[in-house]
C-alpha positions in Angstrom: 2.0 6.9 -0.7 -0.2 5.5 -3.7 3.4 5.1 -5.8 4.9 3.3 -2.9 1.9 0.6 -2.9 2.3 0.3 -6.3 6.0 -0.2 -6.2 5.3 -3.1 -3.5 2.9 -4.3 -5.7 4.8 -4.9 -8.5 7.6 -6.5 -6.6 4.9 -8.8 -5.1 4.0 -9.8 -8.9 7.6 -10.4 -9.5 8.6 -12.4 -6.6 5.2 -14.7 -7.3 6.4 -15.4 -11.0 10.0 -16.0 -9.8 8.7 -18.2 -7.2 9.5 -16.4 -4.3 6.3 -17.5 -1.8 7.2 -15.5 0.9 8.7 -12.4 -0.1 5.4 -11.9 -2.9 3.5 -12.4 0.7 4.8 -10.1 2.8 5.7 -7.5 -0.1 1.7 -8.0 -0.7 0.5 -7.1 2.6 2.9 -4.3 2.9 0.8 -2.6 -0.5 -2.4 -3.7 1.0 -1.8 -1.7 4.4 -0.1 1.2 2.1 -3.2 1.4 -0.3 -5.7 1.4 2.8 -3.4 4.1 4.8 -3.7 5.9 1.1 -7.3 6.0 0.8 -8.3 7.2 4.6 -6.0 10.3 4.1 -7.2 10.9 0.7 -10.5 11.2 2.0 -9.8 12.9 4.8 -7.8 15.2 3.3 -11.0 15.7 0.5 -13.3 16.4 3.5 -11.5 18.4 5.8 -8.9 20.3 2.8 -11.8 22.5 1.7 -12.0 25.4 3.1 -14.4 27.9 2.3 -14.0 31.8 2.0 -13.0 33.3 4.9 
C-alpha cells in the first residue's frame, strides 16, 4: 500500500514539473487517500497483530 502512494506520488511530482495541472492533482489525492488508508491498517494491524501466549 505505502509503495503504491509513493508511486502516485512521484507521478504527481512529474506531471507538476511537466505542467500537467490536473493529472499532478488527481494523482495527488489518490497518494493522499492511499497514505491515510496505509497508516489506519498499520496501526491497526500493530494493535490488534499481537497476540500473546496462548
Amino acid at each position: 500500500m505505502l509503495s503504491w502512494a509513493i508511486t502516485f506520488l512521484i507521478i504527481a511530482i512529474i506531471a507538476a514539473v511537466l505542467g500537467f495541472g490536473g493529472i499532478a492533482g488527481t494523482a495527488t489525492g489518490i497518494a493522499k487517500i492511499l497514505f491515510v488508508v496505509f497508516l489506519v491498517m498499520f496501526i491497526a494491524s500493530f494493535f490488534f497483530g499481537r497476540r500473546g501466549p496462548g
